[in-house]
DSSP file (Angstrom, degrees, kcal/mol; ACC not computed):
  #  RESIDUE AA STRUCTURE BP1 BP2  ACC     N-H-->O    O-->H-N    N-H-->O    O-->H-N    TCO  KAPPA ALPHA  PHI   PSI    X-CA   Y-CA   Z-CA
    1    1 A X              0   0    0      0, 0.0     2,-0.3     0, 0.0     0, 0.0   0.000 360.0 360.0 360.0 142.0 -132.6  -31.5   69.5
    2    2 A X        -     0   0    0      1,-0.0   102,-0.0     0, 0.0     2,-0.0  -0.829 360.0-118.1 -95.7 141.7 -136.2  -32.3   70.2
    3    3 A X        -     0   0    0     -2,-0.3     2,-0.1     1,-0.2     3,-0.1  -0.194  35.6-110.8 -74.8 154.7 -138.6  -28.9   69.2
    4    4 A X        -     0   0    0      1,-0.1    -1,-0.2    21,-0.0    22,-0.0  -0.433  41.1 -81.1 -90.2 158.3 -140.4  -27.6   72.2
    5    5 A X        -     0   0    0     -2,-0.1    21,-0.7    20,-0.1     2,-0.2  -0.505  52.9-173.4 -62.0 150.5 -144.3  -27.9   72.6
    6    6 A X  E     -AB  25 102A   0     96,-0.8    96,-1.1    19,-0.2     2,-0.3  -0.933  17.9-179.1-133.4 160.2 -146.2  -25.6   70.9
    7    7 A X  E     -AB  24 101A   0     17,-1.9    17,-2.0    -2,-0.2    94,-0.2  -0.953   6.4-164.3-153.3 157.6 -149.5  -24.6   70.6
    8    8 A X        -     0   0    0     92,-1.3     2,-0.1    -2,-0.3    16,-0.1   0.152   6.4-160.6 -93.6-163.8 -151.6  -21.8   68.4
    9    9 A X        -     0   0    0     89,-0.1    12,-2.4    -2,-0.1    13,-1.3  -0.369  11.3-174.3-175.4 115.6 -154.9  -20.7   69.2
   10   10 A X  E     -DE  20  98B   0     88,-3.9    88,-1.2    10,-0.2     2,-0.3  -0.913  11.3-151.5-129.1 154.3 -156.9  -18.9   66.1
   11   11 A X  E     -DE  19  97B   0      8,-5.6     8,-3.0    -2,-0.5     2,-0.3  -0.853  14.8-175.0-121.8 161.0 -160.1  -17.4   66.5
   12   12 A X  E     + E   0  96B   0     84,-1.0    84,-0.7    -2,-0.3     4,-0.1  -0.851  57.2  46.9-160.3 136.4 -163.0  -17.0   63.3
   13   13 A X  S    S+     0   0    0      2,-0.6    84,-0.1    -2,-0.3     3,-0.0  -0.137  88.0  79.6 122.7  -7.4 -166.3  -15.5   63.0
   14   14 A X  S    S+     0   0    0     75,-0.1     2,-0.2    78,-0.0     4,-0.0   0.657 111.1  10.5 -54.7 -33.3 -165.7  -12.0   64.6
   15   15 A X  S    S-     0   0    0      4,-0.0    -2,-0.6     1,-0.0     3,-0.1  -0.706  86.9 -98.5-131.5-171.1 -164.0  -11.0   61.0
   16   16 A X  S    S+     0   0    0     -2,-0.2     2,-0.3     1,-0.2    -1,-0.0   0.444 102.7  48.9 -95.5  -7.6 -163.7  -12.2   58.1
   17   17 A X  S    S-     0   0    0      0, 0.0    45,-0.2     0, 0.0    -1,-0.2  -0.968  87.7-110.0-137.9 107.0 -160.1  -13.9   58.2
   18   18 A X        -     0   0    0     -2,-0.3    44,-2.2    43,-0.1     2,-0.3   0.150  40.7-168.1 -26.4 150.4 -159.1  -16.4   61.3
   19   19 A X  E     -DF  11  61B   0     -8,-3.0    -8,-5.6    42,-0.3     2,-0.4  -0.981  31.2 -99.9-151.7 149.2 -156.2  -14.4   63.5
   20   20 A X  E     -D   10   0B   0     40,-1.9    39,-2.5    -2,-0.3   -10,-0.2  -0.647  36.2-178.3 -80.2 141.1 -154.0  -16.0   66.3
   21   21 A X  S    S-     0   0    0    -12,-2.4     2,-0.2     1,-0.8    -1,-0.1   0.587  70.9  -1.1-112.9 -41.6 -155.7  -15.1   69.6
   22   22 A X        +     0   0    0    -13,-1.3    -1,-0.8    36,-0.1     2,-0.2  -0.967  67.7 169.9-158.0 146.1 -152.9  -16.8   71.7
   23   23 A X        +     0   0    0     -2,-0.2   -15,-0.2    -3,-0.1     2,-0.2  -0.825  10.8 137.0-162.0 160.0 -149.7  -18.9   71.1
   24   24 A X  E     -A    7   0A   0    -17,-2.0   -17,-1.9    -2,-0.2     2,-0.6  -0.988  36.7 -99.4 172.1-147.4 -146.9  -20.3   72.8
   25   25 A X  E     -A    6   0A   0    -19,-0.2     2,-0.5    -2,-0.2     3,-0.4  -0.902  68.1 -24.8-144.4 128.6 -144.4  -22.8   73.7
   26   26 A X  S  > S+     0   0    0    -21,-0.7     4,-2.1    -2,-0.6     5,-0.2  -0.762 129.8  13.8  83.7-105.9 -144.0  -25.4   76.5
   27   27 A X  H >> S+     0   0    0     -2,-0.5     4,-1.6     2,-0.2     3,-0.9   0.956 136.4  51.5 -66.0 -69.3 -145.8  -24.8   80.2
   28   28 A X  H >> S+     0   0    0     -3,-0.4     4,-2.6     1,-0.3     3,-1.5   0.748 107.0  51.8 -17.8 -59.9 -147.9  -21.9   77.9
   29   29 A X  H 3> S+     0   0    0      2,-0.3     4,-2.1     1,-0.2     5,-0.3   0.952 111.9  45.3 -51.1 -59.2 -148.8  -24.4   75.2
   30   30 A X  H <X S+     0   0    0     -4,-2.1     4,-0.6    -3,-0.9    -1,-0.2   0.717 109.0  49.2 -57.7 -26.8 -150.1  -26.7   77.7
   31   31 A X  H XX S+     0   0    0     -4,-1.6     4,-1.1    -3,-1.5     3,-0.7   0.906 112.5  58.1 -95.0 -39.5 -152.2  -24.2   79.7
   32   32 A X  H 3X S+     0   0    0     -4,-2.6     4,-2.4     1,-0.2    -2,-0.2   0.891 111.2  39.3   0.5 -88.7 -153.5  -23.2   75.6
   33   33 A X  H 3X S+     0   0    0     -4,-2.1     4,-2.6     2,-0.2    -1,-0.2   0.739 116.7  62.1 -51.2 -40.9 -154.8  -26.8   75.0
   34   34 A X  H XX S+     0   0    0     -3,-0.7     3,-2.0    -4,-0.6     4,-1.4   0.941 111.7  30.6 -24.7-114.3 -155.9  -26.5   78.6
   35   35 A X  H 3X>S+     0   0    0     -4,-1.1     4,-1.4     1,-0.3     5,-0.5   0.830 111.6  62.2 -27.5 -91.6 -157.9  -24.1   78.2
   36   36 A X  I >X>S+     0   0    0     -4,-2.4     4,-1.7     1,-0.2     5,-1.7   0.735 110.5  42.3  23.7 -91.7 -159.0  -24.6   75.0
   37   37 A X  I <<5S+     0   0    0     -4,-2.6    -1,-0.2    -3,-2.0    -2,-0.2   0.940 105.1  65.3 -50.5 -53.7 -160.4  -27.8   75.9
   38   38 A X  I 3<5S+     0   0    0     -4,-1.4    -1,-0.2     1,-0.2    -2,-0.2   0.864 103.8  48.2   4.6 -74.9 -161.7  -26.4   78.9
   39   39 A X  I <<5S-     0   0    0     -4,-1.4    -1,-0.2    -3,-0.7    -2,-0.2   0.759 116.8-108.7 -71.4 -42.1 -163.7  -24.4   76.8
   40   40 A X  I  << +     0   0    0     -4,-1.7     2,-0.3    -5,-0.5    -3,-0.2   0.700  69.0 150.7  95.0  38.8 -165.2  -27.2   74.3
   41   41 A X      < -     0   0    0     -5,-1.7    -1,-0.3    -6,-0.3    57,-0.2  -0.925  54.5-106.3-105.8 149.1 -162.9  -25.7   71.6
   42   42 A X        -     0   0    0     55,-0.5    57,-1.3    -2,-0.3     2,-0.4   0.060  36.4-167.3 -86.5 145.9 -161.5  -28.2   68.7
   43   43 A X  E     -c   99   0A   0     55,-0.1     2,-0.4    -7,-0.1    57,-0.1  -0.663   7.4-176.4-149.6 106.0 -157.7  -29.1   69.2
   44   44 A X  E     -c  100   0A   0     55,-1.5    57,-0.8    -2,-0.4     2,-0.6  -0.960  26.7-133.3-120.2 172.4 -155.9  -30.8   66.4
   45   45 A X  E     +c  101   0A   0     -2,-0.4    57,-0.1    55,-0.2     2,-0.1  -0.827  42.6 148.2-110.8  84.0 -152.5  -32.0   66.2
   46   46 A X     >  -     0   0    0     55,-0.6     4,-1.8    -2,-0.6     5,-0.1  -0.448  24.1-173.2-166.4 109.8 -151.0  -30.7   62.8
   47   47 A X  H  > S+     0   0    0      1,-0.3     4,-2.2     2,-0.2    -1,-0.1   0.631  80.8  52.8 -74.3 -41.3 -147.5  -30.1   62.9
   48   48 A X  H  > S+     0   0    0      2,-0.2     4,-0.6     1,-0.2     5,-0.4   0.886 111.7  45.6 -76.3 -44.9 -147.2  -28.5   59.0
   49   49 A X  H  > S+     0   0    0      1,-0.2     4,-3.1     2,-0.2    -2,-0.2   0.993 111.8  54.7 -73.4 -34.9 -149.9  -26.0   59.6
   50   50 A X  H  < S+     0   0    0     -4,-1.8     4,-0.5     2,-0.2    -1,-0.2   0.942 105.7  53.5 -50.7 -37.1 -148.1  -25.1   63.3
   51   51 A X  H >X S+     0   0    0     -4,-2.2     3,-5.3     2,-0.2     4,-0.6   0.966 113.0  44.1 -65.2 -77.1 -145.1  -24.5   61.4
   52   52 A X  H >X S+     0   0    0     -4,-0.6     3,-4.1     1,-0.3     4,-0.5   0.756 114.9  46.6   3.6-101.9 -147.3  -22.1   59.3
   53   53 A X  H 3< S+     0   0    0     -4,-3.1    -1,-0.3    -5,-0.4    -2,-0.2   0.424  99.1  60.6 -59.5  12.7 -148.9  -20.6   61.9
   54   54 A X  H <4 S+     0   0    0     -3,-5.3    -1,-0.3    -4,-0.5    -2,-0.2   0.638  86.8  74.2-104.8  -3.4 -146.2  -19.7   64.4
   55   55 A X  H << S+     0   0    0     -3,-4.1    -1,-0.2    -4,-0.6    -2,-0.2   0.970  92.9  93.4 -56.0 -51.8 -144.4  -17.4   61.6
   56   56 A X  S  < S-     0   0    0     -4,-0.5     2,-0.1     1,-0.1     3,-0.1   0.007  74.3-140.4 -32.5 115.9 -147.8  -15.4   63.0
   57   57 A X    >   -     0   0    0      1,-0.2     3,-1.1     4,-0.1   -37,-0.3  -0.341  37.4 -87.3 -67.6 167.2 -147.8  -12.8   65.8
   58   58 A X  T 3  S+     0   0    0      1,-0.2   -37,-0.2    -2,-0.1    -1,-0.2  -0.386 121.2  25.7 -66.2 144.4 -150.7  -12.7   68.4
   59   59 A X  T 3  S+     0   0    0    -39,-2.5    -1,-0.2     1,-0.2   -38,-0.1   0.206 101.2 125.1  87.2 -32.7 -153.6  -10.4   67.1
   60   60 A X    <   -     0   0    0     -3,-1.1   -40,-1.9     1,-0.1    -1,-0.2  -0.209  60.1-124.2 -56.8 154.8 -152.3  -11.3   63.2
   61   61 A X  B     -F   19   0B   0    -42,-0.2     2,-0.4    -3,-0.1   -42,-0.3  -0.172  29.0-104.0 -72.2 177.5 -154.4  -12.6   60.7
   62   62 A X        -     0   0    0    -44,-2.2     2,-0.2   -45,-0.2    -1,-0.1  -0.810  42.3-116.0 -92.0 153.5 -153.4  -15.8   58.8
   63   63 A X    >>  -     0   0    0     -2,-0.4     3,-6.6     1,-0.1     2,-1.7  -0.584  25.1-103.9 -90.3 153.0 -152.0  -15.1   55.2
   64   64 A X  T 34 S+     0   0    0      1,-0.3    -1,-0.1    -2,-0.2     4,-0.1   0.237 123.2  64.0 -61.7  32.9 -153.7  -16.3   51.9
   65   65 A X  T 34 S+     0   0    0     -2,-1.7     4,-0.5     2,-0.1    -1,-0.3   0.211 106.9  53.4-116.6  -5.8 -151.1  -19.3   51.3
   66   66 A X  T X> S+     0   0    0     -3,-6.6     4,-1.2     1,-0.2     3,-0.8   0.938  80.2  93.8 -79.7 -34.3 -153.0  -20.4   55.0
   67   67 A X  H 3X S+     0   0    0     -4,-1.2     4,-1.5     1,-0.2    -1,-0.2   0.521  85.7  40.8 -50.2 -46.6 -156.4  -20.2   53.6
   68   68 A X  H 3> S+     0   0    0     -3,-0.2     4,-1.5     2,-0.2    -1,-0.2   0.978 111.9  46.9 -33.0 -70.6 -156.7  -24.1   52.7
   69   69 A X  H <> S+     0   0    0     -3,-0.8     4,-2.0    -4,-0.5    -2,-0.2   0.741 113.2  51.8 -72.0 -27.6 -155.3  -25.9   55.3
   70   70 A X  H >X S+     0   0    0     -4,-1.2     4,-1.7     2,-0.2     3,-0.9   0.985 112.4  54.9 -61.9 -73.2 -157.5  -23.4   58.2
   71   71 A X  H 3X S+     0   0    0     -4,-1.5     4,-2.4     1,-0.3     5,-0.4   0.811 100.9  49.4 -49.8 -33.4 -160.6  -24.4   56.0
   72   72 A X  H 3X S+     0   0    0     -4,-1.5     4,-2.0     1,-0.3    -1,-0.3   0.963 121.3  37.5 -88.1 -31.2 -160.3  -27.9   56.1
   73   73 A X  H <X S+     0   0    0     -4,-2.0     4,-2.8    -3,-0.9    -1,-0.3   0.975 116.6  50.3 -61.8 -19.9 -159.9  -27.7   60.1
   74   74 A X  H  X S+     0   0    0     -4,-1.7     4,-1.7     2,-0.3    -2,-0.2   0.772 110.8  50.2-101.3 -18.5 -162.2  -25.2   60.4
   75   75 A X  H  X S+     0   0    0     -4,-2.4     4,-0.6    -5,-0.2     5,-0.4   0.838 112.1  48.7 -14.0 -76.5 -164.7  -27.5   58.0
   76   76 A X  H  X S+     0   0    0     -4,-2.0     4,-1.2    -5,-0.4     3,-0.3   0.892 104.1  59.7 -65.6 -29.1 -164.1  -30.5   60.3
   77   77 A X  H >X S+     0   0    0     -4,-2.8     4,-2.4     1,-0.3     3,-0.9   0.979 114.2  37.7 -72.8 -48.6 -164.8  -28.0   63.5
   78   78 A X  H 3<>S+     0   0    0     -4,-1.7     5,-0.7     1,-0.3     4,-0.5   0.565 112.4  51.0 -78.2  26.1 -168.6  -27.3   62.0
   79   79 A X  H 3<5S+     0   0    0     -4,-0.6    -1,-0.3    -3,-0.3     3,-0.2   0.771 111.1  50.9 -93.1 -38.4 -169.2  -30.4   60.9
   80   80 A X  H <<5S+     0   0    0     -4,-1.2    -2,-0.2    -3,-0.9    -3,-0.1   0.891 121.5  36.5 -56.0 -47.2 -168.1  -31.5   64.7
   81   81 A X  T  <5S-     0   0    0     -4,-2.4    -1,-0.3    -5,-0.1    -2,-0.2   0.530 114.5-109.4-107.5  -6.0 -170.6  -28.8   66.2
   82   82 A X  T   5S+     0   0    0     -4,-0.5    -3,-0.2     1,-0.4     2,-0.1   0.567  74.7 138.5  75.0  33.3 -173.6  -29.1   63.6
   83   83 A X      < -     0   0    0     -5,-0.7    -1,-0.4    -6,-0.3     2,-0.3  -0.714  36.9-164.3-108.3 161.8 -172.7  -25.5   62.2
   84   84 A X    >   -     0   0    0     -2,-0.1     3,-2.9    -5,-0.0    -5,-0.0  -0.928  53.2 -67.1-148.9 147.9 -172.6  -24.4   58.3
   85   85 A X  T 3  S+     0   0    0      1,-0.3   -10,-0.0    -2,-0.3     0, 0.0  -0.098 120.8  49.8 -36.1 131.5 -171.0  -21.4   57.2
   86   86 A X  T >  S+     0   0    0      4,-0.0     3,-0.6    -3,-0.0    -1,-0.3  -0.063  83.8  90.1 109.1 -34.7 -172.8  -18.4   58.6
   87   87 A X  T <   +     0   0    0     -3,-2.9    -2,-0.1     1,-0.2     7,-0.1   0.542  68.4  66.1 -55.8 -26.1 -173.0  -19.4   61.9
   88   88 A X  T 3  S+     0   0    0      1,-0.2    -1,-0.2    -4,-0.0    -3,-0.1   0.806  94.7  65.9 -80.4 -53.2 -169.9  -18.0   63.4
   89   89 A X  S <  S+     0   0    0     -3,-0.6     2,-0.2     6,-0.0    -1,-0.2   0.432  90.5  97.8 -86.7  22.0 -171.8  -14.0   62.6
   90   90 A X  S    S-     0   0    0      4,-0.4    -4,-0.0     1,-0.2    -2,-0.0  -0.530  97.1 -64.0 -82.6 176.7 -174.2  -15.5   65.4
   91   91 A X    >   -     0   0    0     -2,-0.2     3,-0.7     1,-0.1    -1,-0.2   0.001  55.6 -86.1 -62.2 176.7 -173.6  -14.4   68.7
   92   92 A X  G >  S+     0   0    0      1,-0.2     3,-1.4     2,-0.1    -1,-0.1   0.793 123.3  60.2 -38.4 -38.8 -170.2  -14.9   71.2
   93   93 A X  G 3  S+     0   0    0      1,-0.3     2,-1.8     3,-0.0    -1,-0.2   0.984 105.5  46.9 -64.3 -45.0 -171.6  -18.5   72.6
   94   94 A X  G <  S+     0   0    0     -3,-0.7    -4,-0.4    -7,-0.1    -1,-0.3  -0.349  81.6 136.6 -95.4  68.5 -171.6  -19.8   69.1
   95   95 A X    <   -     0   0    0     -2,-1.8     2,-0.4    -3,-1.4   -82,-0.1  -0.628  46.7-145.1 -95.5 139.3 -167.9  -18.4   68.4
   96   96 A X  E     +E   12   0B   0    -84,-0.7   -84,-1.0    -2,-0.3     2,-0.3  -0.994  28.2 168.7-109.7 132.6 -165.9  -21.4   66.5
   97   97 A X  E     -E   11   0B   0     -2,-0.4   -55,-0.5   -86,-0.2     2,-0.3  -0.928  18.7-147.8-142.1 173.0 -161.9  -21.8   67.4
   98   98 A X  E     -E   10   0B   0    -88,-1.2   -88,-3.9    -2,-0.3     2,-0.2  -0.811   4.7-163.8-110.7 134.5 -159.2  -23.8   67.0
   99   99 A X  E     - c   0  43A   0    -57,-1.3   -55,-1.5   -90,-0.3     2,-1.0  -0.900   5.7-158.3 -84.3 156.1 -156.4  -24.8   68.5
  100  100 A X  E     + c   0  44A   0     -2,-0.2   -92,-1.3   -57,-0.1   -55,-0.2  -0.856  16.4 167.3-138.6 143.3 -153.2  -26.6   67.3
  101  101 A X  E     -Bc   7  45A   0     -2,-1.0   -55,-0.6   -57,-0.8     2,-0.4  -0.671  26.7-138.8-105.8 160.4 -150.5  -28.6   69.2
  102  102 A X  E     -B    6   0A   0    -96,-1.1   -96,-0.8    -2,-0.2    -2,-0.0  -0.788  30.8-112.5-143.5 121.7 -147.9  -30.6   68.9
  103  103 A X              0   0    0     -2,-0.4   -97,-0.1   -98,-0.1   -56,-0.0   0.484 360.0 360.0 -25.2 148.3 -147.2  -33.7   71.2
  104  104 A X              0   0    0    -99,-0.1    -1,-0.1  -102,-0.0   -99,-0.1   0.650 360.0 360.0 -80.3 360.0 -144.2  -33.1   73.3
C-alpha cells in the first residue's frame, strides 16, 4: 500500500525551538507546498525527518532527538537566503520556514 502525501510545515525564529505550524496529508499536503512556495519558503523532500515530524501535533515543538536533522535544513535555508543565525529575532518579513514533503 502506497503511503499518502504528506507534508509538515515548521516555523523558527519567533521562539527558540522550531514548532509545526501546519501539516497534513494528500489534497492538504499539496495546498501546504502550495502555499509554502507561494510564499518563497524552502520545501525539501526528506522522507526520514517527515516520519519524525508527523509523530508532532500542530502548534508542538520538535523534540531534542529532532534538533540535528532541522539544523542542517534549517542551515541550508540561510545559507539559501543570505541569513546567519540571529536573523530570524529580526522582524515577521525576515521569518525563516520550512516545509517538508513527500512525492506522491
Amino acid at each position: 500500500m502506497k503511503s499518502p502525501f504528506e507534508a509538515i510545515a515548521l516555523e523558527y525564529g519567533q521562539r527558540k525551538t522550531p514548532r509545526v505550524v501546519a501539516k497534513g496529508q494528500a489534497e492538504l499536503a499539496h495546498r501546504i507546498i502550495q502555499e509554502a512556495k507561494r510564499q518563497g519558503i524552502y520545501v525539501a523532500e526528506d522522507p526520514q525527518l517527515l516520519a519524525l515530524l508527523s509523530k508532532l501535533d500542530v502548534g508542538e515543538e520538535i523534540t531534542q532527538d529532532m534538533y540535528t536533522a532541522v539544523a542542517v535544513i534549517l542551515s541550508w535555508v540561510y545559507w539559501l537566503k543570505g541569513m546567519q543565525p540571529g536573523d530570524e529575532q529580526m522582524p515577521p518579513a525576515a521569518k525563516t520556514a520550512s516545509s517538508f514533503g513527500k512525492a506522491p
